[in-house]
C-alpha positions in Angstrom: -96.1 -34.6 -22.2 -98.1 -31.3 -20.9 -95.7 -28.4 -19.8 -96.4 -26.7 -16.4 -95.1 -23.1 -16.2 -92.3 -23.2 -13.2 -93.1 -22.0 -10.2 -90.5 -21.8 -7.4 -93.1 -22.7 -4.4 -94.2 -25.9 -5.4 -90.6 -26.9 -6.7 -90.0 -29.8 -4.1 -93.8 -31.3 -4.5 -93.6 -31.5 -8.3 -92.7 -35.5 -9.3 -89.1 -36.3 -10.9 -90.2 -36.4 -14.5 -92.0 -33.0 -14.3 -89.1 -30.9 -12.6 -87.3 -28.2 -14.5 -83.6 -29.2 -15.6 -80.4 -26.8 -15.5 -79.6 -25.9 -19.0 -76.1 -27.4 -20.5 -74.6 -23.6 -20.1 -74.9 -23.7 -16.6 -73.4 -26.8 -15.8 -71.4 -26.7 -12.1 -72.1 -23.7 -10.3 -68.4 -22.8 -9.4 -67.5 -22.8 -12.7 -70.1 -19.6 -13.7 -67.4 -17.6 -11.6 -64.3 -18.5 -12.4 -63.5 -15.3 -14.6 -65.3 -11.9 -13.3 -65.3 -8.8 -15.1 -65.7 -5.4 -13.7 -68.6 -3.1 -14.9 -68.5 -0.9 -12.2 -65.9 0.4 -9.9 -65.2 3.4 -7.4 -63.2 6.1 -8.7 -61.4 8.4 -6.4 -61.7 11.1 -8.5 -64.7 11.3 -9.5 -66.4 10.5 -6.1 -69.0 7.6 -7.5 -68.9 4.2 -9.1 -68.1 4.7 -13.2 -68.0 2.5 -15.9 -64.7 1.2 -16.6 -62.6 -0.1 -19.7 -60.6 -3.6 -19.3 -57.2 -3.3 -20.5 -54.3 -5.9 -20.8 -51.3 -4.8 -18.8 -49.2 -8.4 -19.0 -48.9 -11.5 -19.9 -47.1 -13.5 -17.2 -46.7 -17.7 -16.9 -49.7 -17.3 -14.5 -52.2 -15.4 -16.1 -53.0 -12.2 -17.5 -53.2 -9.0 -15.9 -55.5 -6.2 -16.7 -56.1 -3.2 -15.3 -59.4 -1.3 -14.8 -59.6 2.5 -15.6 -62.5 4.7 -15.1 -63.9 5.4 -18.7 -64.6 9.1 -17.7 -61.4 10.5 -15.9 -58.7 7.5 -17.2 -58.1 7.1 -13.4 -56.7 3.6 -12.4 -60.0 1.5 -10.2 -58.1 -1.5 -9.9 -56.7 -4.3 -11.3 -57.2 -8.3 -11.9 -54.9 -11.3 -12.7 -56.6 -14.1 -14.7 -55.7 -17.6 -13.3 -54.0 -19.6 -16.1 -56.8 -22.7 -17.2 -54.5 -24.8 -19.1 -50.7 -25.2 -18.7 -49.1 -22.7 -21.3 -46.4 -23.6 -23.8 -43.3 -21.6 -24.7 -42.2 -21.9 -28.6 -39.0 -21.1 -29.3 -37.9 -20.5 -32.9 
């Protein structure tokens, strides 16, 4: 079977055998965004966006919280709370 570079404006004319498939990674699209993380936030010190550095404030039954500080000042940007995926279990000893 002959390959056919892609090309976005003829998309709906090519036939069903020929058209490009989503790769397993990307599966459904809503799930590509169901964790976010920060590379770039406004820091009201230093006047601009910075980089930041992720770090883990808590661990709570719901999720995790992390708060985002800018990596040249240490000033707090903001902060996130992770959505727990699966239900969590409690061990006691």
């Amino acid at each position: 079977m002959a390959r056919f570079p892609f090309d976005p404006r003829n998309f709906g004319s090519m036939p069903p055998g020929m058209r490009p498939r989503p790769s397993p990674s990307q599966g459904d699209p809503k799930s590509q965004f169901q964790s976010l993380n920060a590379t770039l936030l406004f820091c009201p010190t230093c006047k601009e966006a910075t980089p930041v550095r992720e770090r883990l404030l808590l661990v709570l039954p719901s999720g995790n919280k992390y708060d985002y500080t800018c990596a040249h000042c240490g000033t707090s940007t903001g902060e996130k709370t992770d959505q727990e995926q699966q239900g969590s279990q409690l061990i006691i000893p």
